[in-house]
PABA-839458 format. One record per residue (C-alpha): z negated, y negated, x. Coordinates in steps of 0.1 Angstrom, whole numbers, plus 2048, in hexadecimal, padded with zeros to 3 digits. Layout:
BEGIN
ZYX...
This chain:
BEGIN
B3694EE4EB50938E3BB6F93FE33B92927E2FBAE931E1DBCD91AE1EBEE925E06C0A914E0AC1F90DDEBC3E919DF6C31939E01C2B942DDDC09951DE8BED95CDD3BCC96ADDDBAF979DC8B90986DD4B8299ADBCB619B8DB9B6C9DCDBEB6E9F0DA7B4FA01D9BB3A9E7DB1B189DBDA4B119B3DA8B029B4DC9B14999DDAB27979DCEB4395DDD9B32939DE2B5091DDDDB3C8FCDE6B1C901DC9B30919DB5B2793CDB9B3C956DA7B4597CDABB6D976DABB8595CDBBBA8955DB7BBC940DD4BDF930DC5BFD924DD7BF3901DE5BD2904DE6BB4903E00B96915DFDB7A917E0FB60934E05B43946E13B33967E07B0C96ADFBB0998CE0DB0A998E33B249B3E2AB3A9AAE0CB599C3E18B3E9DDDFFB439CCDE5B639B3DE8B8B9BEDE3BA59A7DEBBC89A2DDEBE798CDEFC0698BDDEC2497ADE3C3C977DCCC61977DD9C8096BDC4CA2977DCDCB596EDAFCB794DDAACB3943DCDCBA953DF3CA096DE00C8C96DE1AC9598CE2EC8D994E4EC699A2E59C4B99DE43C2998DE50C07992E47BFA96FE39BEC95DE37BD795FE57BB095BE55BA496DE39B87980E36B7F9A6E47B849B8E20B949D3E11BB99C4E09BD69CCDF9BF89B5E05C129B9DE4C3B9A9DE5C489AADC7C6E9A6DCBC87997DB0CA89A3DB8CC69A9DA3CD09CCD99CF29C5DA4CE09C5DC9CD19DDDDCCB09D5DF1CA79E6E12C839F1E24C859F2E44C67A06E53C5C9FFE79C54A1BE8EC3AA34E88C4FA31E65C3FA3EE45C36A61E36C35A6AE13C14A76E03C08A84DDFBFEA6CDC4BD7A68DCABD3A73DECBC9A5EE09BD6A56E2BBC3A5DE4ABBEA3CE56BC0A2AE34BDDA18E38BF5A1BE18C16A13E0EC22A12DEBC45A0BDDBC53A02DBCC729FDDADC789E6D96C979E7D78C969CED60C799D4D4FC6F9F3D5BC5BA00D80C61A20D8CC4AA2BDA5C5AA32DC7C3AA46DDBC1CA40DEFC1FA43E14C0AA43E30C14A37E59C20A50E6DC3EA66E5EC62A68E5BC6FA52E3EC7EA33E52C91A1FE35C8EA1AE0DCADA0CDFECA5A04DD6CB99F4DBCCAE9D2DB0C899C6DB1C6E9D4DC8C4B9D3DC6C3D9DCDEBC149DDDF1C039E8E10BDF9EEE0CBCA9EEE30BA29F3E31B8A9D7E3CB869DFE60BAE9E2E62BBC9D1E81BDE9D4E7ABEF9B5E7BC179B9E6FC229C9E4EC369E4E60C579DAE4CC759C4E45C879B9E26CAE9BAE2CCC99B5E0DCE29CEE08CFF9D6DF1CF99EBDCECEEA11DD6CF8A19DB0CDAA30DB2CB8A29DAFCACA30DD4CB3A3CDF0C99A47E0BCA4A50E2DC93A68E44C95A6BE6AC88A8BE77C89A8EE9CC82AB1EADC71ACDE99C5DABEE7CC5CABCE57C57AA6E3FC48AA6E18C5BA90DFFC59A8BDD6C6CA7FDBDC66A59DAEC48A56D99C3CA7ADA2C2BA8FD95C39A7DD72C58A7DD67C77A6ED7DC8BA57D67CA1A64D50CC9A64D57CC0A56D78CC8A5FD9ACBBA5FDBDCC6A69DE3CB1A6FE06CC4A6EE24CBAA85E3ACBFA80E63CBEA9DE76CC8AA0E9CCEAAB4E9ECDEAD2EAFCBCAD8E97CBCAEAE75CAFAE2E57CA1AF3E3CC9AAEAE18C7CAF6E01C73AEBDDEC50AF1DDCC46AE3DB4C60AD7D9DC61AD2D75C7FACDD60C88AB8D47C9AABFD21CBCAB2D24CCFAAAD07CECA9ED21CF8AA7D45CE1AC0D5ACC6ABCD6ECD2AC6D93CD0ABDDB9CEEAB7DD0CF3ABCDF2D0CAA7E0CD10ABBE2BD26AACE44D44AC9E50D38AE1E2AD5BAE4E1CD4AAE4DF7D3BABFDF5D27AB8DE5D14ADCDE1D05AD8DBECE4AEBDB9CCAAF8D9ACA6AEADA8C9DB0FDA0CBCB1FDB8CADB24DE0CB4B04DF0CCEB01E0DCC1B11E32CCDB0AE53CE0AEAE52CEDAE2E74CE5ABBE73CE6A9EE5ACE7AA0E36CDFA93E14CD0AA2DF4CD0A87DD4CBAA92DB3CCEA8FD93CBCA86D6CCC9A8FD4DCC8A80D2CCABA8BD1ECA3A98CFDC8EA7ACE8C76A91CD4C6DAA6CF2C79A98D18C69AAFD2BC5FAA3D52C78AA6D6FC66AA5D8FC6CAB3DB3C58AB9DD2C64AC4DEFC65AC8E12C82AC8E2FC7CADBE4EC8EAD6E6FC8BAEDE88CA3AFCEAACBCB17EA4CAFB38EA4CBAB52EC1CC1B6EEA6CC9B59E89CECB6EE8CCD9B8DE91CDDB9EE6BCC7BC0E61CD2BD3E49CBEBD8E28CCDBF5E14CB9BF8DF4CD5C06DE1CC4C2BDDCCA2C18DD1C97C12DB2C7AC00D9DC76BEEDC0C71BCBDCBC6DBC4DF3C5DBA0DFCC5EB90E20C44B76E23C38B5FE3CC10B73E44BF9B69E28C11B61E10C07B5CDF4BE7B53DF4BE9B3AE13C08B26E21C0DB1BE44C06AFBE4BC22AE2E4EC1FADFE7BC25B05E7EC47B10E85C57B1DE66C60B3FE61C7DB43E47C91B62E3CCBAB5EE35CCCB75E1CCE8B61E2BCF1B49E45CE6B27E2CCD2B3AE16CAFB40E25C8DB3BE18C62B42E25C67B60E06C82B76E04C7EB8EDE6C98BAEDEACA0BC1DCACA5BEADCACC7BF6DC3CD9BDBDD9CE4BD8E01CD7BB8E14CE1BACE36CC6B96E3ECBDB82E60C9EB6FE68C9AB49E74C7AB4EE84C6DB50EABC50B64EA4C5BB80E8CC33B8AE8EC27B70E74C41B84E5AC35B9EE45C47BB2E2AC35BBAE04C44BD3DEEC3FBE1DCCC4FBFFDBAC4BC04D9AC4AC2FD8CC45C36D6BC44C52D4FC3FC54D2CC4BC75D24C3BC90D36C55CAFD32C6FC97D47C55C8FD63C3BCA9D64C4ECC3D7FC5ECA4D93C49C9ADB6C4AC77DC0C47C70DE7C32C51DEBC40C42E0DC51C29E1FC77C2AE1BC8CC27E3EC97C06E31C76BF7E35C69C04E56C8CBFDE6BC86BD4E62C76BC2E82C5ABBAE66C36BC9E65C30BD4E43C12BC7E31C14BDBE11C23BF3DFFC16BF5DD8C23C10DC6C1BC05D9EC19C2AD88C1AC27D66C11C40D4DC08C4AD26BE6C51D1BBEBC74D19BFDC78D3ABE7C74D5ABF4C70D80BE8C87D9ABEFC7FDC4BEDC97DDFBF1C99E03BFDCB9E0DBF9CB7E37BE8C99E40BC9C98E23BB8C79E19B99C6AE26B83C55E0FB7BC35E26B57C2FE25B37C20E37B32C44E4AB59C4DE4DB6AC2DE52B90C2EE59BA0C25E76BC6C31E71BE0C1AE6EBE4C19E4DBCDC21E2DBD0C26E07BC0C0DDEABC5C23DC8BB9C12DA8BB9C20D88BB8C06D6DBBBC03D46BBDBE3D35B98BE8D2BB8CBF1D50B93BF9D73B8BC13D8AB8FC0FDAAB93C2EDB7B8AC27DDFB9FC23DFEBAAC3FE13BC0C48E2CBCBC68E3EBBBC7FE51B9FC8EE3CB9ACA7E21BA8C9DE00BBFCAFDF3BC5C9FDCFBB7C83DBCBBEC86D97BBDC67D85BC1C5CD5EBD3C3CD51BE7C24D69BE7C29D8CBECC0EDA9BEDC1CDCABF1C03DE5BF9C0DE0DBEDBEFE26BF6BF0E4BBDFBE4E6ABF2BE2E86C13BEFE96C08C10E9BC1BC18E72C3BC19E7DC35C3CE90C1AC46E77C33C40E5AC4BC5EE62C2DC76E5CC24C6CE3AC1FC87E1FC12C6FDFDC1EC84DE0C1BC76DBCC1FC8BD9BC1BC88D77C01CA0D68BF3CA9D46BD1C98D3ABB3CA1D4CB8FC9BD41B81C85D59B8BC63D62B91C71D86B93C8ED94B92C98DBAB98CB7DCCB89CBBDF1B8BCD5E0BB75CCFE26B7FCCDE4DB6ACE9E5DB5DCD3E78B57CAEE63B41CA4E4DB50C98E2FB41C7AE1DB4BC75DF9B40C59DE1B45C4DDBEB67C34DB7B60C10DB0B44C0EDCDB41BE7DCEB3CBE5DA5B32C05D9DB3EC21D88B45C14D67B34C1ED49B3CC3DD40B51C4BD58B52C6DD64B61C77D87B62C9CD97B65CA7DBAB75CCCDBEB67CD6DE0B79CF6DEEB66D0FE05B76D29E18B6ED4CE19B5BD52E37B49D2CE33B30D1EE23B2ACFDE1BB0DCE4E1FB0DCC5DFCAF4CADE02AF0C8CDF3AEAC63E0AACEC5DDF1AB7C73DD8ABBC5DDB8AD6C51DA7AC5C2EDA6AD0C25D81ABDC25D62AD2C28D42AD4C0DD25AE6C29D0FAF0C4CD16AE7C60D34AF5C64D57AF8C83D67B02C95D8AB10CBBD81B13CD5D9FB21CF8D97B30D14DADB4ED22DA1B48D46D9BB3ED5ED82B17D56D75B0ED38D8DAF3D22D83AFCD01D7CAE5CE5D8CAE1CBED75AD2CA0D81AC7C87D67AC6C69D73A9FC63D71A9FC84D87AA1C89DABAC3C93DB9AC4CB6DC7ABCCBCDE9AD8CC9E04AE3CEBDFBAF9D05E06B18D0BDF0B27D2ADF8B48D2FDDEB5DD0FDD4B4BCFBDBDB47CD5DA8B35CB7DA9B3BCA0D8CB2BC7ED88B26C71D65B1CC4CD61B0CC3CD40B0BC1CD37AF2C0CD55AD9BEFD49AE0BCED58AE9BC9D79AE6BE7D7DB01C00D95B06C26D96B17C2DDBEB11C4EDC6B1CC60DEAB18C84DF3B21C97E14B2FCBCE18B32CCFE3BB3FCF1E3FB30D0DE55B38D33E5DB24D4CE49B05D5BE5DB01D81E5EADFD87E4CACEDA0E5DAB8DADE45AD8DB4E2DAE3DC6E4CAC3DDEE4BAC2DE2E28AEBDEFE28AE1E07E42AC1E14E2DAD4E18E12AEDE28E23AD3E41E33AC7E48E0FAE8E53E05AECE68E20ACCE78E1CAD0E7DDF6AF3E91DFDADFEA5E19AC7EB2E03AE2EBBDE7AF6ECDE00AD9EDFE08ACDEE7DE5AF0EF5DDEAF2F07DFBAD0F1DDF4ADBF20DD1AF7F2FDDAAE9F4ADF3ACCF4FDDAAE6F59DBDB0AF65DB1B15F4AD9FB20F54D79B44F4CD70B44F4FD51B2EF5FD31B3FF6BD14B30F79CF1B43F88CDCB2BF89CC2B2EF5FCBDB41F52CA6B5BF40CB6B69F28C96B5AF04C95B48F04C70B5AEF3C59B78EFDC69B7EF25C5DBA4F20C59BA3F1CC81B9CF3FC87BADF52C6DBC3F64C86BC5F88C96BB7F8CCB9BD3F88CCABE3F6ACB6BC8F53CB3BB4F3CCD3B90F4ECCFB95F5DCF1B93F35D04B72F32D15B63F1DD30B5BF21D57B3AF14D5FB38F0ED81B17F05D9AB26EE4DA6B22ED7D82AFFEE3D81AF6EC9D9FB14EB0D97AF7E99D85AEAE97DABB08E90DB9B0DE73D9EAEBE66DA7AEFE64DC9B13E51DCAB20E6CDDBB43E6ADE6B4BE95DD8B50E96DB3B5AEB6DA3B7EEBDD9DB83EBDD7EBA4ECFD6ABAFEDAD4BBB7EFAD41BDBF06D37BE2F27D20BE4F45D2FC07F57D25BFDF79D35BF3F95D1DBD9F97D08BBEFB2D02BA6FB7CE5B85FA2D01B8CF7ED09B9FF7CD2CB92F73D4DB96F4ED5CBB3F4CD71BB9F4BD8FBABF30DA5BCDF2EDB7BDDF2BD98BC8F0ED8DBD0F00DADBF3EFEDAABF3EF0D87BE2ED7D93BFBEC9DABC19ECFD91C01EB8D78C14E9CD88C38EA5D83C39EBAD61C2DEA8D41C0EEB8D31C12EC6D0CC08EAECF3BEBEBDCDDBF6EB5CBBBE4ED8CABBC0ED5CA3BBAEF9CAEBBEEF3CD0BA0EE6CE3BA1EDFD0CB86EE6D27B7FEDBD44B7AEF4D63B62EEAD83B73EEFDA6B64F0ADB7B5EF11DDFB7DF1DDF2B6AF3CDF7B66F45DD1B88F3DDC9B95F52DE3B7FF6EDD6B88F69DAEBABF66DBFBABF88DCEB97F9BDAFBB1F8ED97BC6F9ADABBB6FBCDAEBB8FBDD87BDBFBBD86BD9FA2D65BC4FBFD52BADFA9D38B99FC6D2CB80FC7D45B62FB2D3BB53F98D50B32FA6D57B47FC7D64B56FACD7AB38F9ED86B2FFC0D8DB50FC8D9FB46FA7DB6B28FAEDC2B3CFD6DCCB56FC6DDDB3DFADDF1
């Protein structure tokens, strides 16, 4: 097909068809018998063309401009047409370039859907673009790119314009969409209106964004907004320049604000709430020659009904708090933001000062309300920060880890609490929870409360993640070394009853030898599954954790392990798996790790289990889970019969001594005593001892030999319960004959026995007095001694063999 391009020269026309770019050669113009790749139409002229391909729009871009002078003649303003007509189905670009006089101001008048703003470099959905320039002199500023369909209805500019709409090949659209009108100076470089109708929002960006806007310059949006809407303001990216002059800042013209205009830093949070219209103009500086620096803003206007409790106000009092910050977030923040069509969600320190993140400091009071309809897309993030560097100030002090009152009163589900616990290397943090226990959440033992524990122990030079847990199990205390970051994450509503019952206690504690530490008493009706910190990963090299498993008295307690190796081999050093009872001369069990685990085993006093990693080969990952269950002691019958055996042979064994004792007795008087006074009574060596007369010296102390020390060694033997009494003699003060005396009276003995309590005995500080011991006798014999002692009347001169005799006459 042929194509016939006619340009009028008024028109001021021009029309070049030219290859894309990055197109091979693979189709060409035909003009009569001149076939070239480009073609250039002027004003005046009439072309008529055909293409050597079926489908040239691949390879073919076409460009119409039409230059428009306003200076040195009238302009043409009113609506602008597409021409000229007839030209062929390509890619094209329609360009005005505008002449004007800085000393007037031009206007672009945008028909209905109107225009929306977009990022340098992006495209519009159905590839339909417009972009503006402004022209000063010499130099073009560049307005934006914007696609159909958005809220920016007018562009007022200062001098020149250059105005291009690009539309694709298969385009239908037929009008330009806009109008050229003349208007007095705006003494600013632009001014872009925007219309927003309902709730909606719009995107806008500073000239020539994301460079620099001009220097010294300045520019105003008008922004209409329905009078009973709000709007919201939120600077989203934004650079600053170095000024030399002035400062950089934004103002605000709020119809009815008693302060006009409100002058803002592009860092300060932006105005919130405006009841209707309003305007916010960007101000330059001069910048600084060697070093400018880039000002540039992008940012986004919101407009949205009045809220039903945007008078409602909550109290905040974080004036006890420290270390604390407390962040209320839109959900997802701030990884993800919500797209531009949901409603927004914004928190308000104050009536005009609200914002999508509010960040609370400790040691202040906040009234705070919420322009939001659905309070369930908020979520609140805290961190607290505890520290302690010397460990004499902090070592006795007990940090609660929970959820102040401030926090859990807000209408706000709270996503996370992070308590940050920092440390010196020789002081280590130990937590504890008293009532409730911990409950490591794994494969076998998942958690299902409504709210769980994520501690990580980290040093710059590695991280341990510790494990999650929550409450409800059997930990009692996790000991950890370095920095500690414990982090509490909510699922559900359900933590606002569970919160009053929490019982997280922090404290700081002297340097233990493994990395971490945990001690576990086991629930007598759960099985308890334990496993190694850093499961996803792997224990690091190197590492060493303990488990302190507590059993109870009348328990014992089932270890067993989820696998039988530790499914590692080491590139250097060894790992190994410790078990060891805690009592006196228990066996302690090692696993290598090239040797099978040990296989379940009863436990039956408190004992440790201590994993010790080395450093794994590649790819490599030492996990490691164990179980423990508890159970009552069974009653071993065959201990049972072997107690009462032994028992029997005891019994036996004092039966037959008894007996022996008893016939010895009937078969035999029993001696008292044997005396010779033809012995020499000094201890050789020692002839000064006896030097005395008979009745001055000690010669006269003998011993009682009595029958239950004959047969005591039986008694020993047998662990028999009777034992001999056993006293020690005192000195006779009755008179004293030329024969040693008698022993005394069993009575006698009897009573200085139960005075040996209450009076002191004498010290034996003299050499020459030596101390026997006397065997208890039978009732019976006592009694008789008693009565022929009596009989004696304290005479000493009988003998003991005439007693013996006299014994036998009396029985």
């Amino acid at each position: 097909a042929s194509f016939t391009i006619s340009l009028r020269t008024a028109d001021n026309i021009t029309v070049t068809i030219n290859l894309g770019p990055g197109v091979s050669v693979g189709c060409l113009i035909k003009v009569k018998n001149f076939v070239s790749s480009e073609l250039k139409i002027k004003p005046g002229e009439n072309v008529t063309f055909t293409f050597t391909c079926s489908t040239p729009e691949k390879y073919f871009i076409m460009e119409i401009k039409k230059n428009i002078d306003c200076v040195s003649g009238p302009c043409p303003f009113g609506d602008v047409h597409l021409y000229p007509p007839g030209l062929p189905r390509l890619n094209r670009t329609f360009i005005w370039d505008v002449m004007a006089s800085t000393k007037a101001g031009l206007e672009l008048k945008f028909s209905a859907p109107w225009l929306r703003q977009i990022e340098p470099g992006k495209t519009c959905p159905d590839s339909v673009s417009y972009n503006i320039n402004s022209c000063i002199d010499k130099a073009t500023v560049n307005i934006g790119t914007f696609c159909r369909g958005g809220s920016v209805s007018r562009v007022k500019l200062l001098g020149g314009v250059v105005m291009s709409l690009q539309l694709p090949w298969n385009s239908s659209l037929a009008t330009s969409g806009f109008n050229i009108a003349n208007r007095a100076s705006i003494k600013r470089l632009c001014i872009i209106e925007s219309v927003l109708k309902g709730e909606s929002s719009t995107t806008l960006m500073s000239p020539n964004y994301p460079l620099g806007f001009p220097e010294d310059e300045l520019m105003t949006w008008q922004f209409v907004i329905p009078p009973n809407m709000r709007a919201n303001v939120f600077f989203h990216n934004y650079s600053l320049s170095n000024c030399e002059r002035k400062e950089e800042r934004v103002e605000y013209y709020i119809p009815g604000s008693p302060s006009n205009p409100e002058v803002f830093k592009l860092s300060d949070s932006q105005p919130a709430n405006i009841a209707g219209s309003f305007n916010l103009s960007l101000q330059g500086c001069d910048q600084d020659a060697q070093n400018p620096g880039i000002l540039r803003l992008l940012f986004q206007v919101v407009v949205q009904h009045p809220q039903v409790d945007e008078n409602v106000t909550h109290l905040v009092d974080l004036s006890k708090e420290w270390n604390m910050t407390v962040t209320i977030h839109v959900e997802g923040w701030p990884s993800s933001v919500p797209v531009m069509s949901e409603p927004i969600c914004l928190i308000c320190k104050d009536p005009r000062t609200c914002d999508r993140v509010l960040t609370l400091v400790a040691g202040t009071v906040y009234k705070i309300s919420f322009l939001c309809k659905d309070l369930s897309r908020l979520r609140i993030t805290v961190e607290k920060s505890i520290s302690c560097v010397n460990l004499r100030w902090c070592q006795r002090k007990i940090y609660s880890l929970s959820v102040p009152k401030a926090i859990t009163q807000l209408p706000i589900q709270l996503h996370k609490f992070i308590w940050k616990i920092l440390a010196s290397d020789l002081i280590n943090i130990e937590i504890t929870s008293p009532s409730l226990k911990l409950q490591q959440h794994v494969p076998e033992q998942r958690c299902n409360t409504s709210y769980s524990y994520s501690v990580v122990s980290a040093t710059p030079e590695k991280e341990l993640d510790v494990g999650i847990f929550c409450p409800g199990g059997s930990i009692e205390k996790i000991q950890m070394r370095n920095n500690v970051t414990i982090s509490l994450k909510t699922f559900g509503k359900g933590f606002l009853n569970d919160s009053k019952h929490q019982d997280l206690k922090m404290s700081f504690v002297p340097h233990i030898k493994d990395e971490c530490s945990f001690t576990v008493s086991p629930h007598p009706k759960a099985k308890v599954y334990l496993q190694t910190p850093s499961w996803l990963h792997g224990l690091p090299p190197y590492v060493s954790i303990s488990w302190y498993i507590v059993v109870p008295d009348k328990q014992v307690a089932r270890l067993g392990f989820s696998k039988d190796r530790m499914g590692i081999a080491c590139e250097t050093g060894r790992a190994y798996v410790n078990i060891k009872e805690e009592t006196m001369g228990a066996e302690e069990t090692v696993r290598r790790e090239d040797e099978l685990l040990p296989e379940p085993r009863n436990m039956y006093h408190d004992f440790w289990v201590n994993v010790s990693n080395c450093k794994p080969v590649d790819k490599m990952q030492l996990t490691l889970q164990f179980w423990v269950t508890l159970a009552d002691k069974q009653i071993d019958l065959g201990m049972i019969l072997a107690v009462v055996a032994g028992a029997g042979v005891l019994v036996a064994i004092g039966l037959t001594v008894c007996c022996v004792k008893k016939k010895k007795k009937k078969s035999q008087n029993p001696m008292v005593g044997v005396y010779n006074a033809n012995v020499n009574t000094q201890v050789p060596g020692k002839q000064a001892l006896f030097t005395k007369g008979r009745k001055n010296n000690e010669s006269h102390v003998y011993a009682v030999i009595d029958d239950a020390m004959v047969y005591g060694h039986l008694l020993k033997e047998s662990n028999g319960s009777v034992s001999p009494e056993v006293d020690v003699y005192r000195p006779f003060d009755g008179p004293i004959g030329s024969l040693p005396p008698s022993p005394p009276p069993f009575s006698f003995r009897k009573d200085m026995k139960r005075s040996s309590n209450t009076e002191e005995r004498p010290p034996s500080t003299d050499t020459d007095q030596d101390t026997y011991t006397f065997a208890h006798q039978k009732s019976g014999q006592s009694e008789n001694n008693g009565d022929m002692n009596e009989k004696n009347n304290g005479d000493t001169s009988v003998s003991l063999l005439e007693s013996k005799e006299q014994d036998g006459l009396v029985e």
